[in-house]
C-alpha positions in Angstrom: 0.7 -101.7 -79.8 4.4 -100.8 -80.3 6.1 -99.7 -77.2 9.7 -97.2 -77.3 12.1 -98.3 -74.9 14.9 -96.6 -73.9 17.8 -98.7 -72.5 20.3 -96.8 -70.6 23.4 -98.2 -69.0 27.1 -98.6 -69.9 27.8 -98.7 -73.3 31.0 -100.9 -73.1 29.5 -104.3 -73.2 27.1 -106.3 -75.1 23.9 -106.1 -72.9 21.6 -104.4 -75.1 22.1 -106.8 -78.3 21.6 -109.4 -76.0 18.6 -107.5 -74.6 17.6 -106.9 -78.2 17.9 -110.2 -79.5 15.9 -112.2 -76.5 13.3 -108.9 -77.3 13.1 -109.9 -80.9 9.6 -111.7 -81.0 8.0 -108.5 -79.0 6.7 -105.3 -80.5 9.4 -102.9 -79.3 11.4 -100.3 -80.7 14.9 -99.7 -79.0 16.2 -96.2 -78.6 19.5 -95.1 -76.2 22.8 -93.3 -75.8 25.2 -93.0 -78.3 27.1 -96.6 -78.0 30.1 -95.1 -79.9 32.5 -93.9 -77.0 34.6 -92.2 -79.2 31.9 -90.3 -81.1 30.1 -89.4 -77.8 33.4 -88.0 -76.4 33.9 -86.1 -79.8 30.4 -84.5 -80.8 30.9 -81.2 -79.1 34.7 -80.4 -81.3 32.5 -82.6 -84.2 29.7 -79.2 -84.0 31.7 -76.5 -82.3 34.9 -76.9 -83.5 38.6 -77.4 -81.8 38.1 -76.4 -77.9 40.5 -74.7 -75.7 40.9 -77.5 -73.4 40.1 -81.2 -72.3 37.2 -79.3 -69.2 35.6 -77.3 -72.1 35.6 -80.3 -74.8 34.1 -82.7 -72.1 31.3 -80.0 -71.7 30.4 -78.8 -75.2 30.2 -83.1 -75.7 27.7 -83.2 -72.5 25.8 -80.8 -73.7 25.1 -82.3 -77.0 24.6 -86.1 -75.3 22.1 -84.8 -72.7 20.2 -83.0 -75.5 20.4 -86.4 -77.3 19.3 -88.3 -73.8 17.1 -85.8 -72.9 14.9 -86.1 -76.6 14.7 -90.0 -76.5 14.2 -90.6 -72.6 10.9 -88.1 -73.2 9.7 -90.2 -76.2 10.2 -93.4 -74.7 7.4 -95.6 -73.2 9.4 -97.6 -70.9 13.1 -97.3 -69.6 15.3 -100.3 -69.0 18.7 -99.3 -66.9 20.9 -102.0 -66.4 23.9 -101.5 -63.3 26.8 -104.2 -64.0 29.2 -104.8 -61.6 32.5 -104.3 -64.1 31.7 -99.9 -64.7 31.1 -96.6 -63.0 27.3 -96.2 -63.5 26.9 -92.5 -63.1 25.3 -91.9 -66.5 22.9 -95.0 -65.7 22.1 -93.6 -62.3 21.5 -90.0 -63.8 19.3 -91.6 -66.4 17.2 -93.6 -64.7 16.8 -90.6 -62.3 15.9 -88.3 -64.7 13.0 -91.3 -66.1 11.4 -91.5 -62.9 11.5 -87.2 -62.6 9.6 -87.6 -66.4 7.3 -90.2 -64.8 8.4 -93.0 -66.9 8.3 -96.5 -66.1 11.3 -97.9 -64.8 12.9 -101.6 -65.1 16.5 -101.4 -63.0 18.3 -104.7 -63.9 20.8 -104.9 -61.1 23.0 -107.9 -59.7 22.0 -108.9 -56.2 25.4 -107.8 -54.6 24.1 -104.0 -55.7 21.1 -104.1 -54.0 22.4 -102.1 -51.0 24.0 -99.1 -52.8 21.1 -99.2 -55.2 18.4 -99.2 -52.8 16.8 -96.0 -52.8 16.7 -95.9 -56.8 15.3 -99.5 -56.7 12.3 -98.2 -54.5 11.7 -96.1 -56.6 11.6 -98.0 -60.0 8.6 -99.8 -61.5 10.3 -102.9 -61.2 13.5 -104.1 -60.5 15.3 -107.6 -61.5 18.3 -109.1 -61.2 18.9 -110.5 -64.9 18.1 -109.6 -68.6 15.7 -112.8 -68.9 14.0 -111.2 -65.8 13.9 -107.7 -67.9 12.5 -109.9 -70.6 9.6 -111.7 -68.8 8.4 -108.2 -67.8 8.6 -107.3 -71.4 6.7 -110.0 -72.6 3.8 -110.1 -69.7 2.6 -106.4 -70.9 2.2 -108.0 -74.3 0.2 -111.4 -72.5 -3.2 -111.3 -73.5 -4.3 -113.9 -70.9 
């Protein structure tokens, strides 16, 4: 069995190759958003061309990345959002919202200190943990044939 698992979360540090790499030895395929912050930002003039203003360039990219999030996050088996403590999470929290709406299983990896402001989401996740290695011994007990 190969599981698809979508990891949303911020793209600005290194979580996912670190999530990758302590994944390695698992049957998994890793999807997620564009990790290029400059490309994400620039898809919509990329496809549509020069637009009138910095509102209507934000949108035409947004449309393009929530086709892209929207495609993966429906042919994922699992989603993995991660909330650091250093970024604004509203792409994470719209993700992982819009996985439980599908009905996919949710792992939030959160820090203790944002279990209050994360509470409601967290009730509603499959699981929630407080590290990557956490993440990773949920990973690996699906795969325990024991």
């Amino acid at each position: 069995m190969n599981l698809v698992v979508y990891l949303a979360g911020e793209i600005h540090s290194e979580w996912r190759k670190e999530l990758k790499e302590k994944a390695s030895h698992l049957p998994i395929t890793f999807t997620g958003p564009m990790e290029n912050h400059d490309r994400s930002d620039q898809i919509g003039e990329e496809v549509l061309g020069k637009q009138p203003d910095s509102i209507a360039k934000d949108e035409a990219a947004s449309r393009i990345n929530n086709l892209r999030t929207s495609l993966l996050l429906s042919k994922a088996d699992l989603v993995i959002s991660l909330f650091g403590e250093s970024y604004k999470q509203w792409n994470t929290a719209m993700d992982a919202s819009t996985a439980i709406e599908m009905g996919k299983p949710l792992i939030l990896i959160r820090p203790k200190e944002l279990h209050h402001p994360l509470k409601e989401l967290s009730s509603k996740a499959s699981v929630t943990v407080e590290s990557i290695g956490q993440a990773i011994q949920v990973l690996s007990y699906i795969f325990d044939k024991d």
